[in-house]
Structures are given as structure tokens and as C-alpha cells.
C-alpha positions in Angstrom: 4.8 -18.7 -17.4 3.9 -15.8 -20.1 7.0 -13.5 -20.7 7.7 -10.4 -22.1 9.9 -8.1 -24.0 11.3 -5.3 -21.4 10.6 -2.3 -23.8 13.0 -2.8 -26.8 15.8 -4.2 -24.9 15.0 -8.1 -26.4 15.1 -9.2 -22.4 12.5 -11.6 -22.0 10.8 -11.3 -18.4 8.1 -13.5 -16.9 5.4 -11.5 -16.1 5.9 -11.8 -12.4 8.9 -10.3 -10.8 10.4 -11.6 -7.2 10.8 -8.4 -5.6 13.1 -8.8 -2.8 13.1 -6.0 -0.8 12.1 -7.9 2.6 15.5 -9.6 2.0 17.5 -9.4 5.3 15.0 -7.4 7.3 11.6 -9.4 7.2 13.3 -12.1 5.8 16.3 -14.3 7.0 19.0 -15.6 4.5 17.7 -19.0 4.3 14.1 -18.1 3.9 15.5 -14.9 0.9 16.5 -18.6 -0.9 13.8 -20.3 -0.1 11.8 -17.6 -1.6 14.2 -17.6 -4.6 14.3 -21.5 -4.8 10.4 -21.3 -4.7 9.6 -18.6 -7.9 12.6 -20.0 -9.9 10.8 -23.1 -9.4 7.2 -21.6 -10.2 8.8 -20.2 -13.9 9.7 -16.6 -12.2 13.0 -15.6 -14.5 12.9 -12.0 -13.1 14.6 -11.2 -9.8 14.5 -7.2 -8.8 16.7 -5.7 -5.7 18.6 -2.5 -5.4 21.9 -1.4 -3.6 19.8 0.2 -0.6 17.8 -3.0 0.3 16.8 -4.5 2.7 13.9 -1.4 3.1 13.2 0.6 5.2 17.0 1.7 4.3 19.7 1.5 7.2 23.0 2.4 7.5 24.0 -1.1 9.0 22.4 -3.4 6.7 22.3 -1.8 3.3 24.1 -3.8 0.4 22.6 -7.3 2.5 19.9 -8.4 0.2 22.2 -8.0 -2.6 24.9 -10.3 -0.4 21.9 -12.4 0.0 21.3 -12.5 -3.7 25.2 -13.4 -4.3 25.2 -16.1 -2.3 22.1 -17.9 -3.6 23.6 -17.2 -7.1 27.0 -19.1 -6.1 25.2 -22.1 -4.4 22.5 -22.4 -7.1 24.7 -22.2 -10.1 21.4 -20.7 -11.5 22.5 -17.2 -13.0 22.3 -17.7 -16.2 18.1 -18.5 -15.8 17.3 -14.9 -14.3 17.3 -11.3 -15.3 18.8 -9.8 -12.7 17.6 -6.3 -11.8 19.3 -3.8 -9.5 19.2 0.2 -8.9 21.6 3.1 -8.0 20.4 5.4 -5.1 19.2 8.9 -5.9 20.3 11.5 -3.8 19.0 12.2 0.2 21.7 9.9 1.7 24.7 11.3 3.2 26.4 8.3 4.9 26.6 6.9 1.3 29.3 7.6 -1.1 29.8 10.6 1.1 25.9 11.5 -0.1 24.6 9.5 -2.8 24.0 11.2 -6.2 23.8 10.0 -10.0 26.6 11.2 -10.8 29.1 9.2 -13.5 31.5 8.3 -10.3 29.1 7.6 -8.3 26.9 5.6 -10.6 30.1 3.5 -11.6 31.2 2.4 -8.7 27.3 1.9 -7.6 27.3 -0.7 -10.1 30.6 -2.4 -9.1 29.9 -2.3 -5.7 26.3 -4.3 -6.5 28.6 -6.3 -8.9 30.5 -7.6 -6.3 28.0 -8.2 -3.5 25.6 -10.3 -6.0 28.8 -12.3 -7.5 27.8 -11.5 -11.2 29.7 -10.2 -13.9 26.8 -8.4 -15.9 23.6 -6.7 -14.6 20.6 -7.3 -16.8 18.2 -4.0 -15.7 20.3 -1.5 -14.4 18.1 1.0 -12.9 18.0 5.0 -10.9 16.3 4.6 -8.1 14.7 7.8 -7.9 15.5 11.2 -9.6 18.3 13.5 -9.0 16.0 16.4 -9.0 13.3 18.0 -6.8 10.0 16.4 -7.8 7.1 14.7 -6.9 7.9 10.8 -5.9 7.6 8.6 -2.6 3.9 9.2 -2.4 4.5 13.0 -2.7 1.2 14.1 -4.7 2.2 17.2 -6.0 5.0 19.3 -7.6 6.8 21.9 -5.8 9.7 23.9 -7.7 12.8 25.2 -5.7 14.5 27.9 -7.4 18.3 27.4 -7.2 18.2 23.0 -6.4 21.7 21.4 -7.5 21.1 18.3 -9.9 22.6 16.0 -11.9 21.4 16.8 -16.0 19.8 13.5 -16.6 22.1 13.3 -19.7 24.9 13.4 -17.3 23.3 10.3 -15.4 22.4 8.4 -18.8 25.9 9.2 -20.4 27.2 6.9 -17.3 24.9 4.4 -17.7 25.7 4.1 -21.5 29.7 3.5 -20.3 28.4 0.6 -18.1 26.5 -1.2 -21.1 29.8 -0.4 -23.6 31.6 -2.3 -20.6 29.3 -5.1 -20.3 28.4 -4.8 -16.8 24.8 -3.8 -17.7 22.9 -4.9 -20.5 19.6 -2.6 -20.3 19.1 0.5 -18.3 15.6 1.9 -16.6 14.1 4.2 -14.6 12.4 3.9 -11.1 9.8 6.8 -9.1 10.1 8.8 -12.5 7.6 11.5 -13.7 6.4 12.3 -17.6 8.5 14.9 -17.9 11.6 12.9 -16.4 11.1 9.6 -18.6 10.2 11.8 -21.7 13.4 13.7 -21.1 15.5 10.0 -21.1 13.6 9.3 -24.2 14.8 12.8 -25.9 18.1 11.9 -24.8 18.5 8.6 -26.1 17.3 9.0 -29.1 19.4 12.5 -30.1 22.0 11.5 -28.0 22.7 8.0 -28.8 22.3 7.1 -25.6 21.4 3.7 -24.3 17.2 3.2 -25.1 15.5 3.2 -21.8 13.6 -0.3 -21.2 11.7 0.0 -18.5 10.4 2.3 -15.4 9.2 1.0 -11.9 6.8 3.5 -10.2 4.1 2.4 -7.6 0.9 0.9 -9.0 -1.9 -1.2 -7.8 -6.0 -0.3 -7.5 -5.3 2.1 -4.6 -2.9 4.2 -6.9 -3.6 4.9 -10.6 -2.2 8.0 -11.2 0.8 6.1 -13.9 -2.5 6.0 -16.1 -2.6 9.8 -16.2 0.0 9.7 -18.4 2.9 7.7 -17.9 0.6 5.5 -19.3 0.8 6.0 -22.9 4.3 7.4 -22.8 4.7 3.4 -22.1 3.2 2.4 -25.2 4.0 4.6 -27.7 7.5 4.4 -26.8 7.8 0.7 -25.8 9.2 1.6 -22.5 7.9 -0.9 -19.7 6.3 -0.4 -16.8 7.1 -2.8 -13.8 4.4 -2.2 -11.0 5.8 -2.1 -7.6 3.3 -2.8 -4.9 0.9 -4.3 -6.8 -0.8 -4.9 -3.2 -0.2 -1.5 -1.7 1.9 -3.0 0.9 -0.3 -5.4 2.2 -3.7 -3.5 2.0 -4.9 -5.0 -0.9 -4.1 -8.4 0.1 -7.4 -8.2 2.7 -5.2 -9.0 5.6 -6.1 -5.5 7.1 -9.4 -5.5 7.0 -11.6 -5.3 10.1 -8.8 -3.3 11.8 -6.6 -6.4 11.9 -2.8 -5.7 12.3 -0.8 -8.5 12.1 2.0 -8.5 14.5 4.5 -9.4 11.7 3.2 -7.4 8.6 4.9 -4.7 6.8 2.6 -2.3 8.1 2.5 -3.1 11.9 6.8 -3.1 11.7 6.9 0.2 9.4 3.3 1.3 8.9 4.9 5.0 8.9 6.3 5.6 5.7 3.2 3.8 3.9 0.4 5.9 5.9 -0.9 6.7 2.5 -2.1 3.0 2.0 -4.1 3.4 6.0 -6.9 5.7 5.6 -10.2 4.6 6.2 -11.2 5.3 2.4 -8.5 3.2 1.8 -9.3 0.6 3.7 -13.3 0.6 2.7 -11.8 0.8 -1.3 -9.7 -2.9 -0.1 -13.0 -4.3 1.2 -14.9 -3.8 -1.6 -12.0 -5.5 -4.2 -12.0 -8.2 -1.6 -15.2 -8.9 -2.5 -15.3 -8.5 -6.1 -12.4 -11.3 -6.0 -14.3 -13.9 -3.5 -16.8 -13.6 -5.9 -14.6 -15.2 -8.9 -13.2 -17.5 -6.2 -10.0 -15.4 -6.6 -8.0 -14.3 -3.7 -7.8 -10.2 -2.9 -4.1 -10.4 -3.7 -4.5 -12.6 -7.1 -7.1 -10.1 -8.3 -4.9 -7.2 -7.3 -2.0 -8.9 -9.1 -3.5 -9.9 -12.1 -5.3 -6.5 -12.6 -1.4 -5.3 -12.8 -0.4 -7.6 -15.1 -2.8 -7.7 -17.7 -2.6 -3.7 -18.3 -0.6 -3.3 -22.0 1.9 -0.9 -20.3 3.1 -3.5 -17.8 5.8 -6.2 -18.8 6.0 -8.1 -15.3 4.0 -7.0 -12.3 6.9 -7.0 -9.1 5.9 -9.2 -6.5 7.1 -9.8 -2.5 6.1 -11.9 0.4 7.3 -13.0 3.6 6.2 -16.2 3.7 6.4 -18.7 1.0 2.5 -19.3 1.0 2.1 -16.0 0.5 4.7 -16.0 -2.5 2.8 -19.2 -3.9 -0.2 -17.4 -3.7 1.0 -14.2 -5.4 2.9 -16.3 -8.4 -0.6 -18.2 -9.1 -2.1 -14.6 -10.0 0.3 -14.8 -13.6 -2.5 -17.4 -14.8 -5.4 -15.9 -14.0 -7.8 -13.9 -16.2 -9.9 -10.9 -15.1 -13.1 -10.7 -17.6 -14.8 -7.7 -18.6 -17.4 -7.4 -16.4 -14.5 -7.8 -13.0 -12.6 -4.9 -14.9 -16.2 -2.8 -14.8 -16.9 -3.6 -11.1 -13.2 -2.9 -10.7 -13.1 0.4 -12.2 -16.3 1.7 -11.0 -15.3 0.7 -6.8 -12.0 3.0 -8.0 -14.2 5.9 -9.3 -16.3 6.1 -6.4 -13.9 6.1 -3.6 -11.9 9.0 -5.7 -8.6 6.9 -6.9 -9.4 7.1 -10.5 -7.8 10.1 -12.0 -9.3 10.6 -15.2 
């Protein structure tokens, strides 16, 4: 399988990522490493997770799909084939660390605490998971200010991350739901600072959402700073198993359709049925098309991929060697234009 350099960190990455989010909630431990087994298997070097997952976050079960993680480590003896990938929770959660902030003491013992629970010494991407600020992120469209909001400087946040790579306990560091000004800012930072380079950011993008192109976009390439695109499928909708007004009983959507209502309007949902058929066309699955439109922007080092079933995750792998020709990209675009999710 292809693999790329995350930014400038000299991490190579296959250009499919396992996300693992499903890990513990949707997924039991012995289907997390079958899963694992399965995209090892397939050439899949890249294994994302975070300290909050399995997702939707709960109090009882966060911290299990890095356990789950661990544990497959241990039995497989297979660590030293993966870049490992995990994140520190941005603030919003109170039961955590007495309420979870990027703080340097919180961010450390973030990071030893996923140390421990995935049975590593070293994490490859260590990433924020969101911003310690008020802005836009989660599927909120717009920006808001609020006069007065308590934050952590993002040079506080990066200094701590920078301790954790002198350490060894992470080799790269990277951002997660960020905005231009936030990544720009990490950028400024690093490089008058001396303060670790950032490798990579994962925000949401797939043909229902665009908006990174706006102008994360070429932040990504000028500055060699990665984008890993999470949902790639918009949870499901792109993958055609919607369509009609089918719901199946076990999807991510019929389970916890309400925090992704953004994906389940009925523009939506006509915008998926037309891709569908631009892919049955080629002979290409919905979700291979979806996938390999992901990958094969020049901002994107690995496109970050999740299933519940390992058909599904065979299906989703097979996407890295695929090619979309010019003439898919132009029926592609033009479907996006037309039903209003292309932003420029």
C-alpha cells in the first residue's frame, strides 16, 4: 500500500488510517482485533484512537478502546509495524481530570495515562482533540466570539507537547477540529518559538463537507502540514446504505443519529444518491469512491477509515488502490456544486 510523509515529521503512513473509534461501543474486543488483525494484514501501518474513545464519549467506558488497543499490542507483538496515533481531550468535560483542558498538567498526564492503557512506551501522532478556545468545530458552521472566555494560549499547549517529544513519549504532535487561524497560530509558534513542527491536523472531510478546501487547504501545502480526513463517508451516508430511507438497525446513525443530524437532511441524502451513482458507474462501490476522492487530494497524507464489520473494513481498505479519472472528479464536483456543498 502507497505511504506518505505525515507533514515534515519523516513518519511514513499508509494512506489509509484504521480509525477505531467504534472500539468498545459498536465493536467488541475481539472483533477491535479482528479489525486490527485484518488492515495490518491488508498493508494499513496507521492506527488512530484518542483517550475519550469509544464515541459517543461516556463516563463509564472512556480510556476502553485505548485498553482495547493495549491488549492487541501485547498479544500481537506487532508495535513496532504501526504508527500509533492518539489525542488529548479539549475542554467541555468536567468528570475528567476534574474538567479536561490543555493545559501542561493535564496534557502530561493525558499522555501517560494513554501510555499506560495502550502498553507503549512512545506515541507516534500525539494529537489535541479539539481547541481550548471558543470557536467554530463539531459541525458548528459559524464563529461566534465571547468576550471574557478562559483559554489555554496555544503556546502554553504546544510548550507541553514539546516536553513530551524531549521525553520520548511522543515523536510528532498534531492538531484535530482546528481552524486557519488556530493551525496558522501553531505554525507561528513553532517556528519563532522552537516549538515542536506540527505534522498533521484531522478535521472532518468527505463530499458532503468541503469547507477544509476554503482554506485549510493550502495552509496544508504550503506548510507541509497533513491533513488526515475523518469521516471520509459522513458517518455512513456516503456509503449508500441510507438511501431509500433505510435505517439499519445497527448503523451509527440509527444508535446515535443525533449528534450527526448534519449528515440526515434530505439534500443530503439526494447529494449521497447521486455519488452512488457516479460510483456504480465505474463499478466502484459508494464508499470506495468516497474514500478514494479523500485520498487522492494533495493535502491528505492517509484518509481515516472505520467499520463495524470486517466486510465493510475490506471494502473501505480496497479504496487505497483505486483511481478516480478526470471526468469522475468533474461529475463529482459538479453534483457538490449543485446541491450547495461546494464553498468556493
Amino acid at each position: 500500500m502507497e505511504k506518505r510523509e505525515l507533514g515534515t515529521s519523516g513518519i511514513k503512513v499508509s494512506v489509509v488510517c484504521l480509525g477505531t473509534m467504534t472500539f468498545g461501543q459498536q465493536n467488541s474486543e475481539a472483533e477491535a482485533h479482528a479489525q486490527l488483525d485484518c488492515a495490518v494484514g491488508r498493508g494499513v501501518n496507521f492506527i488512530d484512537t484518542a483517550e475519550i474513545y469509544p464515541s459517543p464519549v461516556e463516563r463509564e467506558k472512556w480510556g476502553d478502546t485505548e485498553k482495547q488497543i493495549g491488549a492487541w499490542l501485547a498479544k500481537s507483538g506487532r508495535r513496532n509495524d504501526i504508527v500509533l496515533a492518539s489525542k488529548v481531550s479539549g475542554p467541555g468535560i468536567e468528570w475528567m481530570r476534574g474538567g479536561s483542558r490543555l493545559a501542561k498538567k493535564q496534557i502530561t498526564k493525558a499522555a501517560e495515562e494513554s501510555l499506560r492503557r495502550l502498553r507503549t512506551e512512545c506515541i507516534d501522532l500525539y494529537q489535541l482533540h479539539w481547541p481550548d478556545r471558543n470557536t467554530n468545530y463539531f459541525g458548528r458552521p459559524l464563529y461566534a466570539h465571547k468576550n471574557g472566555e478562559q483559554i489555554t494560549p496555544p503556546a502554553k499547549s504546544l510548550s507541553a507537547l514539546a516536553d513530551l517529544q524531549k521525553a520520548g513519549k511522543v515523536r510528532a504532535v498534531g492538531l484535530s477540529n482546528e481552524t486557519p487561524w488556530g493551525l496558522c497560530e501553531f505554525l507561528r509558534l513553532a517556528r519563532e518559538e522552537g516549538l515542536p513542527q506540527i505534522a498533521s491536523v484531522q478535521n472532518p472531510y468527505n463530499l458532503l463537507n468541503r469547507s477544509y478546501e476554503s482554506g485549510m487547504a493550502e495552509i496544508s501545502v504550503r506548510e507541509r502540514c497533513s491533513l488526515l480526513p475523518y469521516s471520509p463517508l459522513a458517518f455512513g451516508v456516503l456509503s449508500g446504505k441510507y438511501l431509500g430511507g433505510k435505517m439499519p438497525p445497527k448503523s451509527r446513525l440509527a444508535i446515535h443519529g443525533r449528534y450527526y443530524s448534519h449528515y440526515q437532511s434530505a439534500n443530503a441524502q439526494a447529494a449521497a444518491a447521486e455519488f452512488a451513482a457516479i460510483a456504480k458507474k465505474r463499478g466502484m462501490s459508494p464508499a470506495q469512491m468516497a474514500i478514494a476522492f479523500s485520498i487522492q487530494q494533495p493535502f491528505v497524507a492517509s484518509s481515516i477509515i472505520g467499520a463495524t464489520t470486517l466486510p465493510q473494513l475490506e471494502e473501505n481498505i480496497s479504496a487505497a488502490g483505486l483511481q478516480l479519472d478526470e471526468e469522475c472528479r468533474k461529475e463529482i464536483n459538479a453534483a457538490t456544486k449543485a446541491r450547495g456543498f461546494y464553498l468556493t
